[in-house]
C-alpha positions as CSV (number, residue, x, y, z in Angstrom):
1,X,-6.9,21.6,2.9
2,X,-10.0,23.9,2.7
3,X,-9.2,25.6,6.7
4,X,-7.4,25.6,9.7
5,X,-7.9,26.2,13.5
6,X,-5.3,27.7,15.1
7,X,-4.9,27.6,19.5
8,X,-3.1,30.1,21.1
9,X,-1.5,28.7,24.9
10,X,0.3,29.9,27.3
11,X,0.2,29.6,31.2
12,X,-2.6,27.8,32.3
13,X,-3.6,26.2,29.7
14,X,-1.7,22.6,29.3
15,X,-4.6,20.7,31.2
16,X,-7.7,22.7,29.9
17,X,-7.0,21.8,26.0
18,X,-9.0,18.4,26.4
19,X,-12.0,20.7,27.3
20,X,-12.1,22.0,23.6
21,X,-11.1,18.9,21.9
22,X,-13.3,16.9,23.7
23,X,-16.0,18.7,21.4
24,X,-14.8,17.9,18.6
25,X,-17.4,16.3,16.5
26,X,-16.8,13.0,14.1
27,X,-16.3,14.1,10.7
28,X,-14.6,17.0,11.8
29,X,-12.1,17.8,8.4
30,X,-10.0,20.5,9.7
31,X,-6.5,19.8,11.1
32,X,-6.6,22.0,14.7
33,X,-2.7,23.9,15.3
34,X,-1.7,23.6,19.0
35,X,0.9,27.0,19.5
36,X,1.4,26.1,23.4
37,X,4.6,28.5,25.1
38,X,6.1,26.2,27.0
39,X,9.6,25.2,28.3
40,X,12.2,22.7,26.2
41,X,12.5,19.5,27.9
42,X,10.0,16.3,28.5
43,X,7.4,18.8,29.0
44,X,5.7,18.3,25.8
45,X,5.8,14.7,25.8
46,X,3.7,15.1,29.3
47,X,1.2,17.5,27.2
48,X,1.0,15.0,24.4
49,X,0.6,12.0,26.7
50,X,-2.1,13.9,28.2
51,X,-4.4,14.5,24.7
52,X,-3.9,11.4,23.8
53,X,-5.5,10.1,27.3
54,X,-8.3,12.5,26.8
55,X,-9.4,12.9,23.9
56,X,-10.5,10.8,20.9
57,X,-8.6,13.3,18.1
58,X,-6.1,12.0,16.6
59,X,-2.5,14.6,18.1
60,X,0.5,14.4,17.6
61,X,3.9,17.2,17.9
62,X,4.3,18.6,14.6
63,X,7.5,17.4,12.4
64,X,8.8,19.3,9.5
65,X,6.4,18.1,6.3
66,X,4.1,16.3,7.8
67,X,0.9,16.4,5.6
68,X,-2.1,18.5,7.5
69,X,-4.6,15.5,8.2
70,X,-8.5,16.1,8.6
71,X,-9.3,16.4,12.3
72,X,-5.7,15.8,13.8
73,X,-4.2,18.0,16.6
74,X,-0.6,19.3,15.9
75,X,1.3,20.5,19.0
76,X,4.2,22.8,18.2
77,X,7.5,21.6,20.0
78,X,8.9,24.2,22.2
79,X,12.6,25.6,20.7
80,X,10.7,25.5,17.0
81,X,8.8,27.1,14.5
82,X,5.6,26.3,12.6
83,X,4.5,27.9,9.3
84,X,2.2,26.7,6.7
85,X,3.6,25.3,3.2
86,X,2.1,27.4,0.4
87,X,-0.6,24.7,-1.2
88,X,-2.3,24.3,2.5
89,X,-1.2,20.6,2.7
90,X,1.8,20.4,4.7
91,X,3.7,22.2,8.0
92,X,7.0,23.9,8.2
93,X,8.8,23.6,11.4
94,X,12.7,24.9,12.0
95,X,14.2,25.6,14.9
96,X,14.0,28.7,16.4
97,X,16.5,31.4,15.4
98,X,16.4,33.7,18.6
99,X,14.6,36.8,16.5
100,X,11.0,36.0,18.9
101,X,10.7,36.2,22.3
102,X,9.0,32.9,22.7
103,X,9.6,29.7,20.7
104,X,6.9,28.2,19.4
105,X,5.8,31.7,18.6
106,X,1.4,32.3,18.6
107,X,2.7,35.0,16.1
108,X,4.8,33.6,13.7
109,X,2.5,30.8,13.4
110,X,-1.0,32.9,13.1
111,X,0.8,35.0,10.7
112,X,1.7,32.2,8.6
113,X,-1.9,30.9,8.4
114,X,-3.2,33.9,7.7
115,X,-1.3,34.6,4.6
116,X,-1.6,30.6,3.6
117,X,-5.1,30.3,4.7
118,X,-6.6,33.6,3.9
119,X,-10.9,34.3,5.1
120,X,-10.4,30.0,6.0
121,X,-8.2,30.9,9.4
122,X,-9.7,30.7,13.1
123,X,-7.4,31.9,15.6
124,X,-8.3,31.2,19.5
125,X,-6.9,32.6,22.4
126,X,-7.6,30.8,25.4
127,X,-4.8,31.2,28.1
128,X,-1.5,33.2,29.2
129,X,0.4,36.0,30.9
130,X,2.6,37.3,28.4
131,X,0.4,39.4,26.8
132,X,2.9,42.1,25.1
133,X,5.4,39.5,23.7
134,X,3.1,37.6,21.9
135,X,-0.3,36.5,20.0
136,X,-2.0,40.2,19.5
137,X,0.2,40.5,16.1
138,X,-0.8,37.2,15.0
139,X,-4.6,37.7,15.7
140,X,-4.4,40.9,13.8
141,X,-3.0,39.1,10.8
142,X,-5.7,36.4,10.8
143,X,-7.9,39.2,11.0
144,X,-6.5,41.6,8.0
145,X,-6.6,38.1,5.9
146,X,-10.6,37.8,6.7
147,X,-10.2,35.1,9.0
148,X,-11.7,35.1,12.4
149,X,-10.3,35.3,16.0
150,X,-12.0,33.8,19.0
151,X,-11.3,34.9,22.7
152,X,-11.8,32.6,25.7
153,X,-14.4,34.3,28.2
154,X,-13.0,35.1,32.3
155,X,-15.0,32.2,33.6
156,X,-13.2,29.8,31.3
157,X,-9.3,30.9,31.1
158,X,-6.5,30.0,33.3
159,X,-5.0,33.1,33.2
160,X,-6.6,36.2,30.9
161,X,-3.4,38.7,30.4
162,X,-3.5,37.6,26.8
163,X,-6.3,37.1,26.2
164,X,-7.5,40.4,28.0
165,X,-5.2,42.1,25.5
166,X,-6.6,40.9,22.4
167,X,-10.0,41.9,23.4
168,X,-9.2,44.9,24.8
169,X,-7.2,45.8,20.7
170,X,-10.4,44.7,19.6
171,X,-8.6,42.2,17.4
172,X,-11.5,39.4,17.9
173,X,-14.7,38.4,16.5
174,X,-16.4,36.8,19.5
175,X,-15.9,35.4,23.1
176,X,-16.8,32.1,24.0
177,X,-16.6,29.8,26.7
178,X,-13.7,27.4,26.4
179,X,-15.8,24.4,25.4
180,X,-17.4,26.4,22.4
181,X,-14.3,27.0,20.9
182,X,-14.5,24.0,18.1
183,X,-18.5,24.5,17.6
184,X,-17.8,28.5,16.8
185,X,-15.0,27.5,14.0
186,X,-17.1,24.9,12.6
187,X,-19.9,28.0,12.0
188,X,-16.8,29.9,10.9
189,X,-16.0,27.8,8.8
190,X,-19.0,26.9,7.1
191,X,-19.4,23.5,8.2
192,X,-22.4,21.8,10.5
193,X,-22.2,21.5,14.2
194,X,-25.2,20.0,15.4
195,X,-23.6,16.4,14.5
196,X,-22.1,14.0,17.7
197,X,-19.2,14.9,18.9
198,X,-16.1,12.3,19.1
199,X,-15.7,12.1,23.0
């Protein structure tokens, strides 16, 4: 797997994440990581319903081993952990073992990538409140690998703590509206973006 995009969550995010993905153009090869905090419980199956209503991508929550597919979405499952398998073709997941403050963890997971996926890591930070328990360590990974971190600009977040504080550590490459998000990694990542997108 030649890169991976990574999507930081929090509060305020659950129904914007169609706004992205809806951008997503056909061809697209690079499997997108979903890191959304959010309470155990149906909850997830709601948010999953809810990308698979909306957007043409491919989603699905992330089980231990499965491969990492060209162009499909992976939502993290609240109470779990995702890191990368060392050859960049598969996900780890295991439940959460109380050492993080929130489970899925933007940190553990963007800190994973980074080491896996070295300068071929985007990072984006589009929502949430709980700015000093999580996602600034994991951005600054991403960046001390080479990779690239992506903030969501005031107009388009939900709620900005967390993304505020990323910006203001001046642990991100550029701010973007939400929408731009996929179209900024695809120039990240070395690939086109001037072809249709999926819907």
């Amino acid at each position: 797997m030649r890169g991976i995009v990574l999507i930081g969550a929090s509060t305020g995010a659950p129904r914007t994440h169609h706004v992205y993905l809806k951008n997503m153009p056909v061809g697209f090869d690079v499997p997108v990581v979903v890191v959304q905090h959010m309470p155990p419980g149906p909850f997830i199956h709601g948010l999953l319903r809810y990308l698979q209503s909306a957007v043409k991508a491919p989603s699905k929550i992330a089980e231990n081993g499965d491969p990492l597919r060209p162009g499909e979405v992976l939502v993290v499952e609240p109470g779990t952990q995702l890191r990368f398998g060392s050859a960049r073709r598969c996900v780890r997941v295991s439940p959460d073992d109380g050492s993080c403050t929130f489970s899925p963890s933007m940190d553990v997971t963007f800190s994973s990538a980074a080491a896996v996926f070295g300068p071929a890591c985007v990072a984006a930070m589009i929502s949430g409140l709980h700015a000093v328990h999580d996602g600034l360590a994991g951005c600054r990974a991403v960046r001390r690998a080479g990779g690239k971190v992506l903030v969501t600009d005031p107009a388009t977040t939900s709620c900005y703590l967390m993304v505020r504080q990323v910006r203001r550590a001046g642990e991100y490459d550029a701010e973007a509206p939400l929408d731009a998000i996929v179209p900024t990694a695809m120039r990240w990542l070395g690939r086109p973006s001037d072809v249709p997108v999926s819907g």
